[in-house]
CHARMM internal coordinates of N, CA and C (Angstrom, degrees):
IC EDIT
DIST 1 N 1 CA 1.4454
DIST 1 CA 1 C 1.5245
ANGL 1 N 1 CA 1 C 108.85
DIST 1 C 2 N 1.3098
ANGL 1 CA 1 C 2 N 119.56
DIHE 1 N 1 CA 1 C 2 N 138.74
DIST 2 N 2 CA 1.3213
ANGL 1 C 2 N 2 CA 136.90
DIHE 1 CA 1 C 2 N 2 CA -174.69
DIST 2 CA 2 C 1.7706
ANGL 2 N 2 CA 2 C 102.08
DIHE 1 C 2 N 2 CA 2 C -104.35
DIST 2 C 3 N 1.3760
ANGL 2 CA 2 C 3 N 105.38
DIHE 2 N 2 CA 2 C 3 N 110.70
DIST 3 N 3 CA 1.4286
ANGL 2 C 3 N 3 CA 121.87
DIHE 2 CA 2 C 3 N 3 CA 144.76
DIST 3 CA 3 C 1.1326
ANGL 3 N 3 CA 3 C 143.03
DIHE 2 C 3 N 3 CA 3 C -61.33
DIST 3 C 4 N 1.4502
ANGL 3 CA 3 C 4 N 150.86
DIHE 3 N 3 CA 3 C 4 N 98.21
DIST 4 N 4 CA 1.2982
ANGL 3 C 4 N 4 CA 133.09
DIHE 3 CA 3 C 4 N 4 CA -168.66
DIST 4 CA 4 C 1.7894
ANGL 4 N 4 CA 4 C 91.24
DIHE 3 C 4 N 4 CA 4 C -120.12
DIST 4 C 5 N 1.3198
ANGL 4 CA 4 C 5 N 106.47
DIHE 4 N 4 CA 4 C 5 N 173.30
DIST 5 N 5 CA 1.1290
ANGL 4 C 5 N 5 CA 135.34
DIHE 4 CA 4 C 5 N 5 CA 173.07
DIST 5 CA 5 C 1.3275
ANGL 5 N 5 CA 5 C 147.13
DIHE 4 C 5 N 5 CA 5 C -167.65
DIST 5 C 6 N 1.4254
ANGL 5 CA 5 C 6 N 115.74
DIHE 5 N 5 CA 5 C 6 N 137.90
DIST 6 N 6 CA 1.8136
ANGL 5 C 6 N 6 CA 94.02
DIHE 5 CA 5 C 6 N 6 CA -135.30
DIST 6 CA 6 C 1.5278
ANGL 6 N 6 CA 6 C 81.71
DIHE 5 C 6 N 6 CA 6 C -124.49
DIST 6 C 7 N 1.1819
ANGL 6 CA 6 C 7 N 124.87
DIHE 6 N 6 CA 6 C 7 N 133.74
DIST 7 N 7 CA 1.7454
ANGL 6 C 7 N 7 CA 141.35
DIHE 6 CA 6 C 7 N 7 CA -171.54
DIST 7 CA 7 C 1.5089
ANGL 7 N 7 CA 7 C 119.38
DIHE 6 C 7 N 7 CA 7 C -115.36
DIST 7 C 8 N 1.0797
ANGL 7 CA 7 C 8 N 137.76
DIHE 7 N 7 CA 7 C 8 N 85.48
DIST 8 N 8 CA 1.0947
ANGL 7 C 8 N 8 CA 148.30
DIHE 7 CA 7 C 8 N 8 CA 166.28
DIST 8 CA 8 C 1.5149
ANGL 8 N 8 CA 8 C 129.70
DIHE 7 C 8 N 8 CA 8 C -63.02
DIST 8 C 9 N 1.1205
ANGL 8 CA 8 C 9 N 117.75
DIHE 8 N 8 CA 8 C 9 N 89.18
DIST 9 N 9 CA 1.6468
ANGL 8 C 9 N 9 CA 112.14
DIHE 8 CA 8 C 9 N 9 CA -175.50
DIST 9 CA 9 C 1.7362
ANGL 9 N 9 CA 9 C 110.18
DIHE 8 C 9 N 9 CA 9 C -116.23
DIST 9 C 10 N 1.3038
ANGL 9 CA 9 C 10 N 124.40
DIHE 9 N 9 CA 9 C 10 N -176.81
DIST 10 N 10 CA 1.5481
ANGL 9 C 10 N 10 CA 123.86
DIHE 9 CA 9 C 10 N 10 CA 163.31
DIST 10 CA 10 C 1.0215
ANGL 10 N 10 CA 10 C 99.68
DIHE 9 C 10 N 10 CA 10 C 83.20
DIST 10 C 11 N 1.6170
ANGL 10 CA 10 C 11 N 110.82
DIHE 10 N 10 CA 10 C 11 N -161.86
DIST 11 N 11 CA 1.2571
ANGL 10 C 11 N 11 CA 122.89
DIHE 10 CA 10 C 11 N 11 CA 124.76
DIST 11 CA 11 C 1.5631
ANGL 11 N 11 CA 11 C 134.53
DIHE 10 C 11 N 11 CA 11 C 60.36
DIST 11 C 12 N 1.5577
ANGL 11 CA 11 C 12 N 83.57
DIHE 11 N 11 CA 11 C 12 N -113.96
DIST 12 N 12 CA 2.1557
ANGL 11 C 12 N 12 CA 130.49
DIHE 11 CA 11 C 12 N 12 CA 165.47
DIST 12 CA 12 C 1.8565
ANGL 12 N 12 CA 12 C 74.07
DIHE 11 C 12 N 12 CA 12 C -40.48
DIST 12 C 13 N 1.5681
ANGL 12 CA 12 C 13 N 107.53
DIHE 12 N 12 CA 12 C 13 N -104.67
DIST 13 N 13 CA 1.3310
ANGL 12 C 13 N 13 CA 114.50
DIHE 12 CA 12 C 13 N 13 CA -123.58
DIST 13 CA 13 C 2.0707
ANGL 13 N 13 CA 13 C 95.00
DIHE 12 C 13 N 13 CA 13 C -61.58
DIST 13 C 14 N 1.3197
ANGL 13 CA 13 C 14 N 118.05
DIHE 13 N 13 CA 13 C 14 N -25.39
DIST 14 N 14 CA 1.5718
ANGL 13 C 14 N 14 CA 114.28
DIHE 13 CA 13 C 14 N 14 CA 179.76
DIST 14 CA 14 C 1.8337
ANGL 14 N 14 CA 14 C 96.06
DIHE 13 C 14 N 14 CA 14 C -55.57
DIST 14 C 15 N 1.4101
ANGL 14 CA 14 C 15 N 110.90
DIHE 14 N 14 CA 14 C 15 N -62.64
DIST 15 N 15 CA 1.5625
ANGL 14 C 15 N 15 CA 113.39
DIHE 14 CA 14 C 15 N 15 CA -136.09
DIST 15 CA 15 C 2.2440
ANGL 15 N 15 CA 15 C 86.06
DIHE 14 C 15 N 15 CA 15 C -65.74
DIST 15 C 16 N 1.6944
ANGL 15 CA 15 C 16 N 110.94
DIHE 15 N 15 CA 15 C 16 N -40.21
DIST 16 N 16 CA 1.4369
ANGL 15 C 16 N 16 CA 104.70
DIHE 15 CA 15 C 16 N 16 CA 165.01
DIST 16 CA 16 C 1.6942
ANGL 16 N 16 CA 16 C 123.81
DIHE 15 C 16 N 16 CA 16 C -29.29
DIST 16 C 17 N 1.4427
ANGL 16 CA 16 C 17 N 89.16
DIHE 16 N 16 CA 16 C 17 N -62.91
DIST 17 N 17 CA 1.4465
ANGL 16 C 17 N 17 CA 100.42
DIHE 16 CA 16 C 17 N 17 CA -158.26
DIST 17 CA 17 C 1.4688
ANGL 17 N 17 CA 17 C 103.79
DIHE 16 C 17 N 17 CA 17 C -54.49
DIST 17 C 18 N 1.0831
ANGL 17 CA 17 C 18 N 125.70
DIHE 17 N 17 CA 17 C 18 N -36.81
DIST 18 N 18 CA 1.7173
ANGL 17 C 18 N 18 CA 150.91
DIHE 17 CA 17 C 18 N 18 CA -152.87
DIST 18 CA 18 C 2.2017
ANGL 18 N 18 CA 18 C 93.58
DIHE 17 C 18 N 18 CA 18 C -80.97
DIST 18 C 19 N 0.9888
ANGL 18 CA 18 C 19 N 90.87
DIHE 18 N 18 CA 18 C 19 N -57.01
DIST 19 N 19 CA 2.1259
ANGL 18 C 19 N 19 CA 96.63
DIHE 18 CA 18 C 19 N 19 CA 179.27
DIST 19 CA 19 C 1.6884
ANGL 19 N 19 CA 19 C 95.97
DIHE 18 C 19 N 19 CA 19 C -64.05
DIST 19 C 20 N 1.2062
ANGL 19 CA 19 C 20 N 116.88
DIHE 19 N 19 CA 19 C 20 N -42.03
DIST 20 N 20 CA 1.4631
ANGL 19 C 20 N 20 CA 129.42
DIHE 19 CA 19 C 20 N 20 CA -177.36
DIST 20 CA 20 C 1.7874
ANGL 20 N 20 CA 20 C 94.26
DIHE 19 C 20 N 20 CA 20 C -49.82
DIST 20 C 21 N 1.5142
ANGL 20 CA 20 C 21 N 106.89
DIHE 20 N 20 CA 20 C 21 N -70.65
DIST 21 N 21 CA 1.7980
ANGL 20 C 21 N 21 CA 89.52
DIHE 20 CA 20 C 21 N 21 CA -150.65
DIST 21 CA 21 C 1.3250
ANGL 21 N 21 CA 21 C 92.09
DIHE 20 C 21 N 21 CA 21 C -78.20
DIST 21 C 22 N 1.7253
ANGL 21 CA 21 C 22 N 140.14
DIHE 21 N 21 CA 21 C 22 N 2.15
DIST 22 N 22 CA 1.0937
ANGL 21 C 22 N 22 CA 120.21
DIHE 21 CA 21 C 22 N 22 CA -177.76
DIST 22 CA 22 C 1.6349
ANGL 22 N 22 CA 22 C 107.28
DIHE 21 C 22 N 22 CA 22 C -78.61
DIST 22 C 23 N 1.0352
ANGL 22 CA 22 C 23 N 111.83
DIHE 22 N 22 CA 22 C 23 N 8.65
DIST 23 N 23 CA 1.6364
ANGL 22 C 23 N 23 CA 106.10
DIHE 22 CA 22 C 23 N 23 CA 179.71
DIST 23 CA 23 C 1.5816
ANGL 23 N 23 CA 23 C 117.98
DIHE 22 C 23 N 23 CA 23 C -77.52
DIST 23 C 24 N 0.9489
ANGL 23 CA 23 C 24 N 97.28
DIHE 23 N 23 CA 23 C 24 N -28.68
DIST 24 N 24 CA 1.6961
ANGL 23 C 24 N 24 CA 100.03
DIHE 23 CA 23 C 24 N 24 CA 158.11
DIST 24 CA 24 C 1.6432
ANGL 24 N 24 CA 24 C 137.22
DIHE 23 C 24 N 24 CA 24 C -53.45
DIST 24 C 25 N 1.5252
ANGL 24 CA 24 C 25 N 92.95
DIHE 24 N 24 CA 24 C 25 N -57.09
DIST 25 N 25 CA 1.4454
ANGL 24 C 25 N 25 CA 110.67
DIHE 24 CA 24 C 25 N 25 CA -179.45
DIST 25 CA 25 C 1.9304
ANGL 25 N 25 CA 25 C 107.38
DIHE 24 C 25 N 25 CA 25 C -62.46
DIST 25 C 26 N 1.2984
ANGL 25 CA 25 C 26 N 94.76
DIHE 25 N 25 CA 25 C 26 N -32.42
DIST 26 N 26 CA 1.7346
ANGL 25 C 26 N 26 CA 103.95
DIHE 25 CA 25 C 26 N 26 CA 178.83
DIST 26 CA 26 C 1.3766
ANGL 26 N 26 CA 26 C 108.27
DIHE 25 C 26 N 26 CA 26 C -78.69
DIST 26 C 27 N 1.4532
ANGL 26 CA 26 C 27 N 141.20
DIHE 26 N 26 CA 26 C 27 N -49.32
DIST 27 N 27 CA 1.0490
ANGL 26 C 27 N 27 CA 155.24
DIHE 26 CA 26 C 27 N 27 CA 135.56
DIST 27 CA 27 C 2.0580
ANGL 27 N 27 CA 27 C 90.94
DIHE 26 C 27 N 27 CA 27 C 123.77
DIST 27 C 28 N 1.4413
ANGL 27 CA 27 C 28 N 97.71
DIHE 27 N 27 CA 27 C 28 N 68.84
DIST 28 N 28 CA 1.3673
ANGL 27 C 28 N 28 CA 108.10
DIHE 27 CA 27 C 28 N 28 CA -172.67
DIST 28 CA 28 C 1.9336
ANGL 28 N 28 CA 28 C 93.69
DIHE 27 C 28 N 28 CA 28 C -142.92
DIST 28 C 29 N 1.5786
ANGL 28 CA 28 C 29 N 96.11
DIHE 28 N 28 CA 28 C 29 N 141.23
DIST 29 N 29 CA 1.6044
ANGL 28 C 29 N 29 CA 94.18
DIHE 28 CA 28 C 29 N 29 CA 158.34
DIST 29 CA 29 C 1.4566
ANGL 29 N 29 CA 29 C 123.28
DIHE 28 C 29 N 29 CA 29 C -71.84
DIST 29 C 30 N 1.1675
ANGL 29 CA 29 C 30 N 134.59
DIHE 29 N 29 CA 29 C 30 N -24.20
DIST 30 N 30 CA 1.2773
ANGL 29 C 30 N 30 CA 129.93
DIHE 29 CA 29 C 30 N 30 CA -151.70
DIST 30 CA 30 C 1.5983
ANGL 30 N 30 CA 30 C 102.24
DIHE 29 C 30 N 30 CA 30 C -152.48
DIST 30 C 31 N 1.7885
ANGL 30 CA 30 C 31 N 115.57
DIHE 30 N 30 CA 30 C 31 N 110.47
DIST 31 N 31 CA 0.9405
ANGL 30 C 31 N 31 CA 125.17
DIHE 30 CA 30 C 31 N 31 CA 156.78
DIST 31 CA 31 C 1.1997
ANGL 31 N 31 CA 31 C 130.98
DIHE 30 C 31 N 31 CA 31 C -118.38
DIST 31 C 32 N 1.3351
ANGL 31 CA 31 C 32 N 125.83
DIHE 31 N 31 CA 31 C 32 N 152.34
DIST 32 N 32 CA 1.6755
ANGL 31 C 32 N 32 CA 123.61
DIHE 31 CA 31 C 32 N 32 CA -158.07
DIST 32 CA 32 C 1.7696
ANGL 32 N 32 CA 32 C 94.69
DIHE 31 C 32 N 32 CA 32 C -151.48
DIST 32 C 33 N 1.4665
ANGL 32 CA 32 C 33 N 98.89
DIHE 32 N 32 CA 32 C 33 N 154.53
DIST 33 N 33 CA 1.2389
ANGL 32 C 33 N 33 CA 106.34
DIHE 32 CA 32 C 33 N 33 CA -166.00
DIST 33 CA 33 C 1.7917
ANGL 33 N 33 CA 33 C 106.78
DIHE 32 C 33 N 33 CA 33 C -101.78
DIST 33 C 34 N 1.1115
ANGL 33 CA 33 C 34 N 115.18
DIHE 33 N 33 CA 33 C 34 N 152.18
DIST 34 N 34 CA 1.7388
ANGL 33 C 34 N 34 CA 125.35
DIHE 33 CA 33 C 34 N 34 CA 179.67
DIST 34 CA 34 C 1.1906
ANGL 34 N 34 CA 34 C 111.23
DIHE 33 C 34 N 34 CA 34 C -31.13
DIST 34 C 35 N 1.8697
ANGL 34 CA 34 C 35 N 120.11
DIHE 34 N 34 CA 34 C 35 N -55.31
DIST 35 N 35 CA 0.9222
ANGL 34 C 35 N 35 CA 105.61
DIHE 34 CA 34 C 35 N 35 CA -174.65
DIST 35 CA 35 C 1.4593
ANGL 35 N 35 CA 35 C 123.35
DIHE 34 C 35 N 35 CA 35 C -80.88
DIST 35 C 36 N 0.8578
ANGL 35 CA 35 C 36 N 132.22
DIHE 35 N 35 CA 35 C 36 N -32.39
DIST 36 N 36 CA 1.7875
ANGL 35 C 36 N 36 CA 129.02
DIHE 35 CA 35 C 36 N 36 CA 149.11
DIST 36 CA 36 C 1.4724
ANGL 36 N 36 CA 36 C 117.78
DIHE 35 C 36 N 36 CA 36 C -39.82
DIST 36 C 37 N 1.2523
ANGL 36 CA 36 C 37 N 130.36
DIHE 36 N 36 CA 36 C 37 N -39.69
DIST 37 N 37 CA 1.3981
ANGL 36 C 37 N 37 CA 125.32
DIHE 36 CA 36 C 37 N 37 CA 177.23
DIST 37 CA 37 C 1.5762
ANGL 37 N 37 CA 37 C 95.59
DIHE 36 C 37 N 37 CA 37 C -69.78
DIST 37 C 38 N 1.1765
ANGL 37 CA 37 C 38 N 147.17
DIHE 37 N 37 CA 37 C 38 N -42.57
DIST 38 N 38 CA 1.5732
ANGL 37 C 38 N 38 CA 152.62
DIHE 37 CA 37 C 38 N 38 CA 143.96
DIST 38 CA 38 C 1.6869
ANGL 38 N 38 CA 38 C 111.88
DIHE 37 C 38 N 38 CA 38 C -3.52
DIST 38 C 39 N 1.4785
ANGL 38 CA 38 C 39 N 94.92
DIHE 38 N 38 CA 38 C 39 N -34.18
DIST 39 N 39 CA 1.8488
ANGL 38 C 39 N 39 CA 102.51
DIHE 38 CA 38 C 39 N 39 CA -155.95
DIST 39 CA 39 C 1.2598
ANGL 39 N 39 CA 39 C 89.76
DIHE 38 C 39 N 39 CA 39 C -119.75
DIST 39 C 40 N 1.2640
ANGL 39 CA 39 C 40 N 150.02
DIHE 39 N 39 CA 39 C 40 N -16.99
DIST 40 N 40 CA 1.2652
ANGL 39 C 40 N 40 CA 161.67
DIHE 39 CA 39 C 40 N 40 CA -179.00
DIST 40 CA 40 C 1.3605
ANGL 40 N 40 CA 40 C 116.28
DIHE 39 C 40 N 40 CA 40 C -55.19
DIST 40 C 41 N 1.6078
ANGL 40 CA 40 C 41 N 141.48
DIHE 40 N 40 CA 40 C 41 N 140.77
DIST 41 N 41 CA 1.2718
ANGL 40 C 41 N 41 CA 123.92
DIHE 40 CA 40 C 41 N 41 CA 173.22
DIST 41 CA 41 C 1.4796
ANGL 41 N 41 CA 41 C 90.88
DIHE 40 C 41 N 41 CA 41 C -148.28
DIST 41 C 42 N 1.5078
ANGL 41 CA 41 C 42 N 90.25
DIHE 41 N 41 CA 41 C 42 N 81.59
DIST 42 N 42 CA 1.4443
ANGL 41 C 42 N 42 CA 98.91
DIHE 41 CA 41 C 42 N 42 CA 175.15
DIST 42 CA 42 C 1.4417
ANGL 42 N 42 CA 42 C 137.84
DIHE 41 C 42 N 42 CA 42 C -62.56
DIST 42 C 43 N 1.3073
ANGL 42 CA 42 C 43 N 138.50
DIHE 42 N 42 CA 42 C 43 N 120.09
DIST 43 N 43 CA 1.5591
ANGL 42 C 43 N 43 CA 116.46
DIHE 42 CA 42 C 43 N 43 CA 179.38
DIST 43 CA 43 C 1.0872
ANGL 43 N 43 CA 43 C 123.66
DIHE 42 C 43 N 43 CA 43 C -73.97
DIST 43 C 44 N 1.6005
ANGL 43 CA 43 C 44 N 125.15
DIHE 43 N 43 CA 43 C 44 N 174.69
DIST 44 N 44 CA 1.5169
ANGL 43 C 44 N 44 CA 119.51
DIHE 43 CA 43 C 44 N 44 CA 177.31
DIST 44 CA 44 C 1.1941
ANGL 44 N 44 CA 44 C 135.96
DIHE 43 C 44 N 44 CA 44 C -40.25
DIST 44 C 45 N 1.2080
ANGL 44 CA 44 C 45 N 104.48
DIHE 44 N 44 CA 44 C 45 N -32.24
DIST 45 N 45 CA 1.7584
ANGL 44 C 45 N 45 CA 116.98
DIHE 44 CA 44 C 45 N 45 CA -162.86
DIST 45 CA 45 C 1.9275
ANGL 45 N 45 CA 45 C 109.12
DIHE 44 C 45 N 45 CA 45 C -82.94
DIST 45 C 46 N 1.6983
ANGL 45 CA 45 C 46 N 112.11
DIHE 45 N 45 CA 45 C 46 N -1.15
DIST 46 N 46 CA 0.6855
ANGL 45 C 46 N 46 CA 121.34
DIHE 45 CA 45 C 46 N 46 CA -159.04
DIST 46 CA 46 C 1.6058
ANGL 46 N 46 CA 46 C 123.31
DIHE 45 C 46 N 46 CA 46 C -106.59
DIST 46 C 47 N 0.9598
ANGL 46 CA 46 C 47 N 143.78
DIHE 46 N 46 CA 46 C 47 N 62.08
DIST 47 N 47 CA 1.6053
ANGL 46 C 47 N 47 CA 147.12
DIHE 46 CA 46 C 47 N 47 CA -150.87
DIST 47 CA 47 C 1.5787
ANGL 47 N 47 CA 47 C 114.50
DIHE 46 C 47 N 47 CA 47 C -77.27
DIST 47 C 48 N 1.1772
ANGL 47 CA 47 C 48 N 95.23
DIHE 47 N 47 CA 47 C 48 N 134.96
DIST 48 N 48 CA 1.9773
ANGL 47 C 48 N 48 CA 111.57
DIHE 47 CA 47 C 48 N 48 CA -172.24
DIST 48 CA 48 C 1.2855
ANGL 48 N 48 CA 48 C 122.65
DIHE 47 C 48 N 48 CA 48 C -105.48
DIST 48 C 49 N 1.0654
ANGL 48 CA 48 C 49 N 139.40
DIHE 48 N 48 CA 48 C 49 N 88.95
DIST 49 N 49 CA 1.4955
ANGL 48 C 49 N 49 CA 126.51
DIHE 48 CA 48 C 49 N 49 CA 176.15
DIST 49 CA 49 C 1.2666
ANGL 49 N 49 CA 49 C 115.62
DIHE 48 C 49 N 49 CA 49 C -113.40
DIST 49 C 50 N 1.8095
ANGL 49 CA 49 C 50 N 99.54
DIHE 49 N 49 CA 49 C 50 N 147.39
DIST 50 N 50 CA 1.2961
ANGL 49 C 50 N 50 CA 92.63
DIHE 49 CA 49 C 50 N 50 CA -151.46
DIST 50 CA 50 C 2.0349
ANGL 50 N 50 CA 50 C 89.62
DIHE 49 C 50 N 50 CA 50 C -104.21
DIST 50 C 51 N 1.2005
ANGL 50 CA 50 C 51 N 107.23
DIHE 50 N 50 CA 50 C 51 N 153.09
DIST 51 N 51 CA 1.5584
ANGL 50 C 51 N 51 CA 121.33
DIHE 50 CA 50 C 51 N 51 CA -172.21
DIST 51 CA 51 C 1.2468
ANGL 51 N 51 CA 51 C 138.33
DIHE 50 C 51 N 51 CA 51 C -80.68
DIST 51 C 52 N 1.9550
ANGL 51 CA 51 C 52 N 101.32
DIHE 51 N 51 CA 51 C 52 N -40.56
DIST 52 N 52 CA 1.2404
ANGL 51 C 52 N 52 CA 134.62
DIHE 51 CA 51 C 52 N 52 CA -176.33
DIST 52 CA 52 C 1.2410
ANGL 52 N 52 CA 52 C 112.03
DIHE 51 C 52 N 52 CA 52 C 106.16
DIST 52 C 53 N 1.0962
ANGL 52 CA 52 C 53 N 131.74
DIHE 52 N 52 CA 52 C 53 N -173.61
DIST 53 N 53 CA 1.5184
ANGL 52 C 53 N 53 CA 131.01
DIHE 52 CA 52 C 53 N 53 CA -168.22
DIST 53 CA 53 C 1.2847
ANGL 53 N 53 CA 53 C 112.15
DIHE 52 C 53 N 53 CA 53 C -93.28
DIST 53 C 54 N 1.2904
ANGL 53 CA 53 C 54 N 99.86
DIHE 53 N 53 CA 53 C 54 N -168.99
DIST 54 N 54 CA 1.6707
ANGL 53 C 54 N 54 CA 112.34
DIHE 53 CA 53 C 54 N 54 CA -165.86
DIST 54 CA 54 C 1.7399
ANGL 54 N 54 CA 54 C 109.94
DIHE 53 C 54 N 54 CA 54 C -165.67
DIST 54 C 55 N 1.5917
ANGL 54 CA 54 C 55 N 118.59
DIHE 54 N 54 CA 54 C 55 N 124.58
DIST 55 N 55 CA 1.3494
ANGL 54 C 55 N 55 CA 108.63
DIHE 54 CA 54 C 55 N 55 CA -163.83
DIST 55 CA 55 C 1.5030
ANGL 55 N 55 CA 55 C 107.49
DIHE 54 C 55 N 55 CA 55 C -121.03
DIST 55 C 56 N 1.2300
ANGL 55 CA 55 C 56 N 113.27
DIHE 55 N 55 CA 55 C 56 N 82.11
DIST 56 N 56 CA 1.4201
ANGL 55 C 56 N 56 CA 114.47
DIHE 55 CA 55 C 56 N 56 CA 167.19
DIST 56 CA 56 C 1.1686
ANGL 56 N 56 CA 56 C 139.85
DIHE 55 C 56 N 56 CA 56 C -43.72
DIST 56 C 57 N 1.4578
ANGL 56 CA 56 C 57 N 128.61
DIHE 56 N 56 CA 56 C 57 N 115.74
DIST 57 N 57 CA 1.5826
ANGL 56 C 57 N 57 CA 130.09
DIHE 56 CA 56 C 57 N 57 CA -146.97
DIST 57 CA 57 C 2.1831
ANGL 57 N 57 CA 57 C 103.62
DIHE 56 C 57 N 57 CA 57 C -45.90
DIST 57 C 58 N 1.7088
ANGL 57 CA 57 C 58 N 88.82
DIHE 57 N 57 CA 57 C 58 N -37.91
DIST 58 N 58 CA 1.5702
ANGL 57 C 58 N 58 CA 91.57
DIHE 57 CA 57 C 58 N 58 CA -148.85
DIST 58 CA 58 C 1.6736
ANGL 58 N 58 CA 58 C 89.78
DIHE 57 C 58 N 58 CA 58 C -86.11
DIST 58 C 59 N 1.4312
ANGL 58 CA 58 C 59 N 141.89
DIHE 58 N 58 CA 58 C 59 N 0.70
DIST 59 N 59 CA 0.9801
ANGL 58 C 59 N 59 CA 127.27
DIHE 58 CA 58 C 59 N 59 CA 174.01
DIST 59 CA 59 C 1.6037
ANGL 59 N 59 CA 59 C 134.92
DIHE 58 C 59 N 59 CA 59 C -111.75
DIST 59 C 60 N 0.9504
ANGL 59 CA 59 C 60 N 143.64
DIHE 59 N 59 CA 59 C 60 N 122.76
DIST 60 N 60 CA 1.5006
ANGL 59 C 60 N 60 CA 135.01
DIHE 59 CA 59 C 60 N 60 CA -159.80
DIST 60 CA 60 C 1.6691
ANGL 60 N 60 CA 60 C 99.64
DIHE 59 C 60 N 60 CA 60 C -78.35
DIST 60 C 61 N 1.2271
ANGL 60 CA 60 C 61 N 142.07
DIHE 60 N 60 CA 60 C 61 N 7.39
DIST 61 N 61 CA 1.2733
ANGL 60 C 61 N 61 CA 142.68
DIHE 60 CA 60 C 61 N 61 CA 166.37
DIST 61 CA 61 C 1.7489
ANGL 61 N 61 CA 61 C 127.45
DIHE 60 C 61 N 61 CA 61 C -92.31
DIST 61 C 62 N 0.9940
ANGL 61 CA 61 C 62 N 163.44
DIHE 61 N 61 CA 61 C 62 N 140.15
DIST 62 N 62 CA 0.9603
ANGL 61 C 62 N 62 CA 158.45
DIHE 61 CA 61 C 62 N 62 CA 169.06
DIST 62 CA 62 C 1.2780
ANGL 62 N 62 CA 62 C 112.83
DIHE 61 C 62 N 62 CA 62 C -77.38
DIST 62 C 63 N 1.3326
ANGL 62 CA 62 C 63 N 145.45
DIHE 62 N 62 CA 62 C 63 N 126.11
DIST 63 N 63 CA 1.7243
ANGL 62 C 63 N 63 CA 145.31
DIHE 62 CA 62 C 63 N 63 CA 152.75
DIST 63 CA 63 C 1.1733
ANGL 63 N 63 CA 63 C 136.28
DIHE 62 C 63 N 63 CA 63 C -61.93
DIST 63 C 64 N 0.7714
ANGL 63 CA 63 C 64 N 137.89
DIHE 63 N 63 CA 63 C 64 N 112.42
DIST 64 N 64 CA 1.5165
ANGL 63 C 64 N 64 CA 148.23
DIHE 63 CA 63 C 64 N 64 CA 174.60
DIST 64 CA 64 C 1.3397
ANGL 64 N 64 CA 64 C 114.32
DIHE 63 C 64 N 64 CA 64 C -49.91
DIST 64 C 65 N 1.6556
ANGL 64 CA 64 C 65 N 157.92
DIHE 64 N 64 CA 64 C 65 N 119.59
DIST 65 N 65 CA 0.5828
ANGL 64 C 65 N 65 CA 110.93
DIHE 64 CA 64 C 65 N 65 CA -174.37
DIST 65 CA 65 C 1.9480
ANGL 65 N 65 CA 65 C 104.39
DIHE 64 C 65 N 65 CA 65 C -147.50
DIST 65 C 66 N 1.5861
ANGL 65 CA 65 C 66 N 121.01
DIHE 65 N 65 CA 65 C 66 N 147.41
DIST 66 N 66 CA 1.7299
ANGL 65 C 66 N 66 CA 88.25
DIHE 65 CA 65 C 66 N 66 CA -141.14
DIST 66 CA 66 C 1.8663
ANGL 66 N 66 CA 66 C 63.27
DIHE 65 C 66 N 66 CA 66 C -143.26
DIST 66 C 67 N 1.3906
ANGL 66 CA 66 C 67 N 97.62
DIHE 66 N 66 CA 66 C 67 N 147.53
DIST 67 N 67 CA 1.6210
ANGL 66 C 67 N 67 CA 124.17
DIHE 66 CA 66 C 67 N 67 CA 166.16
DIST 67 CA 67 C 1.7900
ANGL 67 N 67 CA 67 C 127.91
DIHE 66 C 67 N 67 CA 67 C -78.39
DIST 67 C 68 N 0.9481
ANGL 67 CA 67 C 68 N 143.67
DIHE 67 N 67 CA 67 C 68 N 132.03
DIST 68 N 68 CA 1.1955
ANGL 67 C 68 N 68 CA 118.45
DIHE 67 CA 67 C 68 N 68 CA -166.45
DIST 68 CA 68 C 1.7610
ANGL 68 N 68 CA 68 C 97.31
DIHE 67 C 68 N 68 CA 68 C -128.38
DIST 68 C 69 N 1.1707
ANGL 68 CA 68 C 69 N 118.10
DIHE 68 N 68 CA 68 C 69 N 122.25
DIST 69 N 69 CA 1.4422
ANGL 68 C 69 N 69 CA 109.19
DIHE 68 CA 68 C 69 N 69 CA 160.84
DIST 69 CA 69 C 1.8106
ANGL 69 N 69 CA 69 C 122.28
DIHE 68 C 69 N 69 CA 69 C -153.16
DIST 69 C 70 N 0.8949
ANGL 69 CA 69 C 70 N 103.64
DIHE 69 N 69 CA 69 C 70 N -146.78
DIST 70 N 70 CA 1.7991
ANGL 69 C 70 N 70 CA 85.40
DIHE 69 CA 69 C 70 N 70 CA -130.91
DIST 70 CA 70 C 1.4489
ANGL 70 N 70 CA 70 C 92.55
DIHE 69 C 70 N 70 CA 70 C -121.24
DIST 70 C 71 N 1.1131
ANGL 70 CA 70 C 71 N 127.46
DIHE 70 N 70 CA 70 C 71 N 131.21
DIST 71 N 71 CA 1.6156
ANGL 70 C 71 N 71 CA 127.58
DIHE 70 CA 70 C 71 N 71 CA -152.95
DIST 71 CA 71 C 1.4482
ANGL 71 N 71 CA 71 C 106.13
DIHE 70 C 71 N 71 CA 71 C -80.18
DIST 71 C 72 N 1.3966
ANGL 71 CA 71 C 72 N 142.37
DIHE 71 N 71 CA 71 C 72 N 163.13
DIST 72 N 72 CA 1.5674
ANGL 71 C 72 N 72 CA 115.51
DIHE 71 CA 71 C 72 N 72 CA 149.19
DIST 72 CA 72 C 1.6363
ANGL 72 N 72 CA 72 C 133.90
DIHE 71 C 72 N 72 CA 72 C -82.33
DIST 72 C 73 N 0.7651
ANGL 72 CA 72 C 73 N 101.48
DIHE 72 N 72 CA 72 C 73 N 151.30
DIST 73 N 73 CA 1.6553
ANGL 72 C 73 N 73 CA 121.05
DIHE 72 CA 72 C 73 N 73 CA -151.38
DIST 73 CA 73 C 1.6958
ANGL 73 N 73 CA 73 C 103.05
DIHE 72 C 73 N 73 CA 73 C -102.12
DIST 73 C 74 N 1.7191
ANGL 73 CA 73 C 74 N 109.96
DIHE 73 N 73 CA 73 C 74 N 115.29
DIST 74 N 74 CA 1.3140
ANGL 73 C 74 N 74 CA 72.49
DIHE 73 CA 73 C 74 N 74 CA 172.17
DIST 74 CA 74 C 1.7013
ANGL 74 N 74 CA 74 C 111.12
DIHE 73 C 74 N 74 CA 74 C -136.58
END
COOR INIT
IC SEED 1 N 1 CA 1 C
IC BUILD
């Protein structure tokens, strides 16, 4: 059996943590950043809105930052 393990430091795990506690202030389960919605191939059932940005002390870029949830189905 093959072990892998995937380590996130810097960066990755700050700019995460940061979309993470903003889920509160938005009052959404699930936030994801521009450039992942970029890479995303969302299906129908799936709705995107986008939030506006977000400026993290440690980064000179601004984030994009868009909600994703899930339409009803019937």
């Amino acid at each position: 059996m093959l072990k892998k393990e995937i380590i996130f430091t810097g960066d990755v795990l700050n700019t995460t943590a940061r979309i993470q506690a903003l889920c509160n202030s938005h009052n959404v389960d699930l936030l994801v950043s521009g450039s992942l919605i970029e890479k995303l191939e969302l299906k129908p059932i799936y709705k995107q809105h986008h939030l506006g940005k977000t400026q993290p002390r440690w980064r000179d870029e601004e984030i994009e930052l868009y909600s994703i949830k899930v339409l009803n189905q019937k």
